[in-house]
C-alpha positions as CSV (number, residue, x, y, z in Angstrom):
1,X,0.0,0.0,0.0
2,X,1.0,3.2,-1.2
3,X,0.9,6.6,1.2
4,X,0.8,9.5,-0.7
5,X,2.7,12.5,-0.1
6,X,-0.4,15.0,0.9
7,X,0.3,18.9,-0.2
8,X,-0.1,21.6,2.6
9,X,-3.5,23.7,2.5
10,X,-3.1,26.8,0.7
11,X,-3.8,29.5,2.8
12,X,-6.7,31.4,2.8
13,X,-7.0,35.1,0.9
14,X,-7.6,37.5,3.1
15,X,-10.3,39.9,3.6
16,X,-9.6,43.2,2.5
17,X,-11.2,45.8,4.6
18,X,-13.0,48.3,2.3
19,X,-14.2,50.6,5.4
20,X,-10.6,51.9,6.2
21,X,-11.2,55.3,4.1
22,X,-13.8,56.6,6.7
23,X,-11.1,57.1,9.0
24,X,-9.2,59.6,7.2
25,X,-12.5,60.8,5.8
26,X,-13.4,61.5,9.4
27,X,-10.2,63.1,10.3
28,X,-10.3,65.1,7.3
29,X,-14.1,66.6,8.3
30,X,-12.6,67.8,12.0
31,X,-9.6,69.1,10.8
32,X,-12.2,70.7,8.2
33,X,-14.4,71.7,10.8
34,X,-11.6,73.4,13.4
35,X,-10.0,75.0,10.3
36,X,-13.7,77.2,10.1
37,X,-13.8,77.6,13.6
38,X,-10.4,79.3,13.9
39,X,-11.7,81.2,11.0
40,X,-14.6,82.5,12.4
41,X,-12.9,83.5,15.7
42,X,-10.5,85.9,14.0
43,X,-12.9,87.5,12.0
44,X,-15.3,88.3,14.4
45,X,-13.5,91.1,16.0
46,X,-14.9,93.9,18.3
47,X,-14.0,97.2,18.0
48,X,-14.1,98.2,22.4
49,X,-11.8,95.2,22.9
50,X,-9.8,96.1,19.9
51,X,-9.3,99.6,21.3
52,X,-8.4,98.3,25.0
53,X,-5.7,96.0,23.6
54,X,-4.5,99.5,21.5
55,X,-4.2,101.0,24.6
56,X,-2.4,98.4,26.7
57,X,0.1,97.8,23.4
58,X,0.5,101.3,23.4
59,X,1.1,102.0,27.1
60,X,3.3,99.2,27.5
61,X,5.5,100.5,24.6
62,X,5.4,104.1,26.0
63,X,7.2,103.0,29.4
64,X,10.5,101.0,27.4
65,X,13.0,104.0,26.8
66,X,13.1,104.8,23.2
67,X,17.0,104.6,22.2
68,X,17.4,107.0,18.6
69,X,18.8,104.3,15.5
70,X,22.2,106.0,14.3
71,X,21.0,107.0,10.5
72,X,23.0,105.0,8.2
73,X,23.2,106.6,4.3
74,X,24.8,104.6,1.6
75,X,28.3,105.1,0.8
76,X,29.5,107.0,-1.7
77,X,32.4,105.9,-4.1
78,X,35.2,107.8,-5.1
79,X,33.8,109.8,-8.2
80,X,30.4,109.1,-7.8
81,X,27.9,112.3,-7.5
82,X,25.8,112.3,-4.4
83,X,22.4,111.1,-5.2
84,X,19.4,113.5,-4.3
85,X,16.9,112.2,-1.7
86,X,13.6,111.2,-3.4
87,X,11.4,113.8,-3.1
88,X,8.3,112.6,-0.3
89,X,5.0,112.0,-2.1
90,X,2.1,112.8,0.4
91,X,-1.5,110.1,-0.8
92,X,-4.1,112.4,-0.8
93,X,-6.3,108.7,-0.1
94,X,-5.9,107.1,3.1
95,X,-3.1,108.1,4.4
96,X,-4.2,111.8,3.8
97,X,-7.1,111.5,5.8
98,X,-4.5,109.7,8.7
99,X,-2.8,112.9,8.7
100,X,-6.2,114.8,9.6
101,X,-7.2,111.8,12.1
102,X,-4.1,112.9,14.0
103,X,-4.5,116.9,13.5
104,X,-8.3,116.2,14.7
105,X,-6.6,114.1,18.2
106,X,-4.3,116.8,18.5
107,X,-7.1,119.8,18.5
108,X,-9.3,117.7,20.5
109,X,-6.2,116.9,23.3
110,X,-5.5,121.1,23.2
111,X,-9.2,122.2,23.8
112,X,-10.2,119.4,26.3
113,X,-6.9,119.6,28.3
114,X,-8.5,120.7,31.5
115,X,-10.8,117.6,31.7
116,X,-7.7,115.5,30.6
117,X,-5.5,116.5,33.1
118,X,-8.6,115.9,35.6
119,X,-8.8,112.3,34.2
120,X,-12.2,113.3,33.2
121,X,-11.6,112.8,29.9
122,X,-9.0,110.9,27.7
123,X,-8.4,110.8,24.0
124,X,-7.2,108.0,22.0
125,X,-6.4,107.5,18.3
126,X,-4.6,104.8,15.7
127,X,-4.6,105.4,11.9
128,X,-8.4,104.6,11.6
129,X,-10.3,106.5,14.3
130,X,-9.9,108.6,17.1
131,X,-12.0,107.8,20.2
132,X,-13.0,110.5,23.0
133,X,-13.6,108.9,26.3
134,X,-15.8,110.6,28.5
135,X,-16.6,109.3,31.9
136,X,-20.2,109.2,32.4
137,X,-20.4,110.4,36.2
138,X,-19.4,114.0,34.3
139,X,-21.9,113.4,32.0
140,X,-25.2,112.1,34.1
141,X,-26.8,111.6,37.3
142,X,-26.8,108.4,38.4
143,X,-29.4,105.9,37.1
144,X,-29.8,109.0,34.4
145,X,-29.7,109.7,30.7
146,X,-29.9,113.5,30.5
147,X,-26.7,115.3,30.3
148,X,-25.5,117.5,33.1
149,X,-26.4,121.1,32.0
150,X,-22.6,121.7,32.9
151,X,-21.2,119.5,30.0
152,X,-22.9,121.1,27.1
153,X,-19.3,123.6,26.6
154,X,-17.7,120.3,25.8
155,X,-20.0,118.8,23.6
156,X,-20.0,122.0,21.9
157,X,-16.1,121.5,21.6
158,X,-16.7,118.3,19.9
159,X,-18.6,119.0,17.5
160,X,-16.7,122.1,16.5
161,X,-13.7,120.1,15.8
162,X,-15.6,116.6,14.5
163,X,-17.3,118.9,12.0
164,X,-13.5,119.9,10.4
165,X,-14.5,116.0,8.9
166,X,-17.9,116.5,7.5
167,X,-17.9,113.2,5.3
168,X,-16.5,110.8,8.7
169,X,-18.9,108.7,10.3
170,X,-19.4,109.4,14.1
171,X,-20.3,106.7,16.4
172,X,-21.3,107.6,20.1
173,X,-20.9,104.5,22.7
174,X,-22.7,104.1,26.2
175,X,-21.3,102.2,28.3
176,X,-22.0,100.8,32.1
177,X,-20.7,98.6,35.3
178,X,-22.0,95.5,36.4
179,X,-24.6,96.4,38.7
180,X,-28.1,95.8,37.8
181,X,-30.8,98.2,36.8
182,X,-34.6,97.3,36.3
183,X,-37.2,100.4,36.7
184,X,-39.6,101.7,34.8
185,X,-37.6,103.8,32.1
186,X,-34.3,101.3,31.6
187,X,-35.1,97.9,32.9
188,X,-31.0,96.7,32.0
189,X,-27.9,98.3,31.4
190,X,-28.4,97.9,27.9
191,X,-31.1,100.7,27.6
192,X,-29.5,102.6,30.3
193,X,-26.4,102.7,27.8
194,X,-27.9,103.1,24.5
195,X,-30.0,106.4,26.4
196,X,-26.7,108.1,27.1
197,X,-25.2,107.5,23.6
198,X,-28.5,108.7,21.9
199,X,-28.4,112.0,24.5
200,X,-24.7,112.9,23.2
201,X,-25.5,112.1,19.7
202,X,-29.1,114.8,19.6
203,X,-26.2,117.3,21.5
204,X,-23.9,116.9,18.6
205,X,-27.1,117.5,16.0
206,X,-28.0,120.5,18.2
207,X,-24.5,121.8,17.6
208,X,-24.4,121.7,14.2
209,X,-23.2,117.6,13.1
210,X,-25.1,116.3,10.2
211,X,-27.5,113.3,11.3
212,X,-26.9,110.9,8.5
213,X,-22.8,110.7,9.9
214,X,-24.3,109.6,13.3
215,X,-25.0,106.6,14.9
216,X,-25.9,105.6,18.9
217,X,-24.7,102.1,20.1
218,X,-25.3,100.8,23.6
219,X,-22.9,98.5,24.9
220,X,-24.1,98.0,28.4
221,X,-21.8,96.4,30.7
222,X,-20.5,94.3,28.2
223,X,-17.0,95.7,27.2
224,X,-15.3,96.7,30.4
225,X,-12.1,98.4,30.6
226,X,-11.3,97.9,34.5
227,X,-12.3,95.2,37.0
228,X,-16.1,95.8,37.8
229,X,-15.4,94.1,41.3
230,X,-13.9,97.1,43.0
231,X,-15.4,100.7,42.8
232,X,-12.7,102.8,41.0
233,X,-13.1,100.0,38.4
234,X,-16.7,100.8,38.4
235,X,-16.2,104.2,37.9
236,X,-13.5,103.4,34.4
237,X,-16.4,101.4,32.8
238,X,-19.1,103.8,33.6
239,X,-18.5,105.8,30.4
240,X,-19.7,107.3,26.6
241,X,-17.0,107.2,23.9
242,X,-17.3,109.4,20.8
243,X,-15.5,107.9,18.2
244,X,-14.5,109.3,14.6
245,X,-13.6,106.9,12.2
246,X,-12.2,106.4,8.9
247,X,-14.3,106.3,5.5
248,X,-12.3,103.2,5.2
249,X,-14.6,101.3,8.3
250,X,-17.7,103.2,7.3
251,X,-20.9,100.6,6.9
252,X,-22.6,103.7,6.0
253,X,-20.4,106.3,4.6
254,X,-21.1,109.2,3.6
255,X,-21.3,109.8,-0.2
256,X,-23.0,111.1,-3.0
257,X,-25.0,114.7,-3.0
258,X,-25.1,114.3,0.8
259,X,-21.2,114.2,1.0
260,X,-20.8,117.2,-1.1
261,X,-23.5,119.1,0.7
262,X,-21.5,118.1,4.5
263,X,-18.4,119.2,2.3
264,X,-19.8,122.7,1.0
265,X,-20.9,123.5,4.5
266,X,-18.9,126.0,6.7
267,X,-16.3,125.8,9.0
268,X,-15.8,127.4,12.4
């Protein structure tokens, strides 16, 4: 009897797994997703906080000693003729009205010095806007929105000088502390806030700045500037900014027959 040599079971294939794309599908969709999301939070900026990070960048930069750079010129070879400096070319665009943003800060810091140097009052500017900062216990009673009879000499300074920018919107800020309010004329902080504003803005309109540049934005206690748990930070947040921006940020700017109407009118 014969025994025959039996041959060794060929393995079996294997089972390819179609279902291994979803995982790098689904990695792909959250790194997708986070990628928007970033997105998202950088564009969504806000002016207040932009300004209060301004101010802290600025401040910070204004207490380092500022050490003059030696001016370097090019060489001049042996023979060579001295090449004329190029002659400055001043854009009558943008940075034309930049130059007038800072003129305007400068005017406004000479005629509200007194109320400056009493920390009543502060002005701020970059190359898009310049903000006045007014704290609202000069401005109102408490719990109030009508203006202190005694404030109406320096809203007629700021309109005098805003009005040297008749086509530059004008935005007017209220804003408050923490601590609740609830009665029968502002029942929050938020119409407590957008009162003030709209009481500086008809001031302005009394003294002469076109409506249609104008806009009243209440803020409530939403965009501090100090801690709101102790009282002198109460007193920072409690405030009303004016702020005159570029035509650049304008949502509404003002063109058109209005613009040259603002333009024709005249200046004090």
């Amino acid at each position: 009897m014969r025994i025959r040599n039996r041959r060794p079971a060929a393995p079996e294939p294997e089972t390819e797994n179609h279902e291994r794309w979803l995982v790098s599908y689904a990695d792909f969709i959250t790194l997708l997703f986070a990628f928007f999301v970033v997105m998202y939070a950088i564009s969504n900026l806000n002016a207040g906080k932009y300004r209060v990070m301004a101010r802290s960048l600025e401040k910070a930069f204004k207490e380092k000693k500022e050490t003059p750079a030696a001016k370097v010129s090019d060489p001049i070879q042996i023979g060579e003729t001295p090449r004329s400096p190029a002659p400055i070319q001043v854009d009558t665009g943008l940075a034309g009205e930049q130059v007038r943003l800072a003129r305007i800060s400068e005017q406004l810091e000479e005629v509200l010095a007194p109320y400056i140097d009493q920390d009543l009052i502060a002005v701020e500017r970059n190359p898009y806007w310049v903000a006045v900062e007014m704290k609202s216990g000069m401005l109102f009673p408490s719990g109030s929105a009508e203006l202190n009879p005694e404030v109406d000499p320096v809203i007629a300074k700021l309109a005098e000088v805003v009005r040297q920018m008749p086509a530059n919107p004008v935005y007017v800020e209220g804003h408050t502390d923490n601590v609740p309010i609830h009665n029968r004329l502002f029942p929050s902080n938020w119409e407590l806030s957008a009162a003030r504003a709209a009481s500086v803005v008809r001031r302005l309109i009394h003294y002469g700045v076109a409506p249609p540049r104008l806009a009243a934005v209440g803020y409530g206690a939403e965009h501090p500037v100090a801690d709101n748990g102790t009282a002198e930070g109460r007193y920072r947040n409690r405030r009303v900014v004016m702020v005159l921006q570029s035509k650049t940020l304008a949502r509404y700017p003002v063109t058109g027959g209005e613009r040259q109407r603002l333009l024709a009118q005249p200046r004090e």
